[in-house]
C-alpha positions in Angstrom: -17.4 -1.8 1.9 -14.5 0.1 -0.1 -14.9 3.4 -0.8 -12.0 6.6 -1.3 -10.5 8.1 2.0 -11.6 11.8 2.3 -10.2 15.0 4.0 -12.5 13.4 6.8 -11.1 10.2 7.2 -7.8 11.9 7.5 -7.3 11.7 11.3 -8.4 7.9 11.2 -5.9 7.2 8.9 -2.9 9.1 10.6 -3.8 7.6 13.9 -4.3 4.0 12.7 -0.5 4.3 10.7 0.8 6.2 14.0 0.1 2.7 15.7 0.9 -0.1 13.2 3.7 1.1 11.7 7.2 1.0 13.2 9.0 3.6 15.2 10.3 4.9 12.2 6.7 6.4 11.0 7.1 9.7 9.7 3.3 11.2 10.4 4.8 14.3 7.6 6.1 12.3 5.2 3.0 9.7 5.6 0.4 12.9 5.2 1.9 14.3 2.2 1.7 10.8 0.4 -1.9 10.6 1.3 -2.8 13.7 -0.1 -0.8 13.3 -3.2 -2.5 9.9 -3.5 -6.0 11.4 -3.3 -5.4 13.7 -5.6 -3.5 12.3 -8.4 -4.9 9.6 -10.9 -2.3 7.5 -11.0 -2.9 6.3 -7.7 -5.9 5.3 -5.2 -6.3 5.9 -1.4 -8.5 3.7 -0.1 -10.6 2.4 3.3 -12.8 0.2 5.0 -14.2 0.5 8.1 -10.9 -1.0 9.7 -8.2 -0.9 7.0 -7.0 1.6 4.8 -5.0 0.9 1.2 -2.6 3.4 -0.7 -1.1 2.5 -4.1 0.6 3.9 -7.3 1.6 3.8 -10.6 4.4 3.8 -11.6 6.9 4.1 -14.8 10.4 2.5 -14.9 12.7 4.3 -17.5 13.4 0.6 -19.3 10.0 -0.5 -20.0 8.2 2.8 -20.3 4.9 0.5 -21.9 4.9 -1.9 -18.5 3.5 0.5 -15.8 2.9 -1.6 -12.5 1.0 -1.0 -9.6 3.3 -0.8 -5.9 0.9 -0.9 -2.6 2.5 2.0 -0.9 0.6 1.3 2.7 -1.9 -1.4 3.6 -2.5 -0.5 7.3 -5.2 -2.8 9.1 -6.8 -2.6 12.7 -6.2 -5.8 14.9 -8.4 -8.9 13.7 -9.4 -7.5 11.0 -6.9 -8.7 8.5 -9.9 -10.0 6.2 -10.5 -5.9 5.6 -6.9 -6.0 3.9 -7.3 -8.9 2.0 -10.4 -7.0 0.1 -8.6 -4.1 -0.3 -5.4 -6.0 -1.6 -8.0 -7.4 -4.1 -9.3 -4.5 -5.1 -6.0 -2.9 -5.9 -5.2 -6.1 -7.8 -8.8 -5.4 -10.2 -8.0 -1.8 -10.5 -4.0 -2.2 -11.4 -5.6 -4.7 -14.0 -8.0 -2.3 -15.0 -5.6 0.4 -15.9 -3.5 -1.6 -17.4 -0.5 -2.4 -15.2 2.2 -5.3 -16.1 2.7 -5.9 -12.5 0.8 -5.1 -8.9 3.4 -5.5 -6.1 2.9 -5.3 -2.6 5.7 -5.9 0.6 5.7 -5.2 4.7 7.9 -2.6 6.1 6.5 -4.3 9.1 7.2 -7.1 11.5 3.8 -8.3 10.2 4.2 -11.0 7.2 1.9 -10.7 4.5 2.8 -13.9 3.2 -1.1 -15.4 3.8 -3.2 -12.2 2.5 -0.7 -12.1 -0.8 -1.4 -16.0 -1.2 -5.3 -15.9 -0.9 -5.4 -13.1 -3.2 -2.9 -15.4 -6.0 0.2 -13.0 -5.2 3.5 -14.9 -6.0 6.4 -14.0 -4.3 8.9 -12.0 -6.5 12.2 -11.9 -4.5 14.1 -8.1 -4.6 17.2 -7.4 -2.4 17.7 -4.2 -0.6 20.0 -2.5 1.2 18.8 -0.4 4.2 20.9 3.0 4.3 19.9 3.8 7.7 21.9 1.2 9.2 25.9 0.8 9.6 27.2 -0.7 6.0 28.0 -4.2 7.0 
């Protein structure tokens, strides 16, 4: 069952990010963006019993009329990866719903996402990054 994170499920979610995440978790910046997201329209925060889903909305300045949809955080407890794959879905409807051009979703994991994004008809759209934390190569 999906239903919004609340001030309650707050701990739950922290902890849960805390441990899947990478060492590079930022438990401040990761609480402000959950609060923002629960609070703002453009944007949904949601769980399950073992995963938990935050997107948004957003604008580019070149195609003001084509908002998409970028998963922010899909966070999932071990073995329960079919949890994500609703919540993916979900996103997917709702993005659809309010109109987005595109729903994106990526890993800043170790964990691929390659399967869920495939059984929920996700095709891969290929961006480059560069990583300014690290040494310029």
């Amino acid at each position: 069952m999906i239903r919004d994170i609340t001030p309650d499920d707050i701990p739950w979610v922290m902890s849960l990010g805390g441990r899947r995440y990478p060492a590079g978790y930022d438990p401040g910046g990761a609480l402000q963006a959950l609060v923002a997201a629960m609070r703002i329209k453009s944007a949904i925060a949601w769980r399950t019993d073992h995963a938990f889903l935050v997107a948004n909305i957003v604008n580019t300045l070149w195609y003001p009329q084509r908002p998409q949809c970028e998963v922010l955080a899909i966070c999932v407890e071990e073995a329960h990866h079919w949890d994500a794959v609703c919540l993916l879905r979900a996103s997917a409807k709702w993005a659809r719903e309010q109109g987005c051009a595109r729903w994106i979703v990526a890993s800043d994991t170790k964990h691929s996402i390659e399967a869920m994004a495939k059984r929920i008809g996700a095709e891969p759209m290929p961006r480059w990054g560069i990583n300014l934390r690290e040494p310029a190569k």
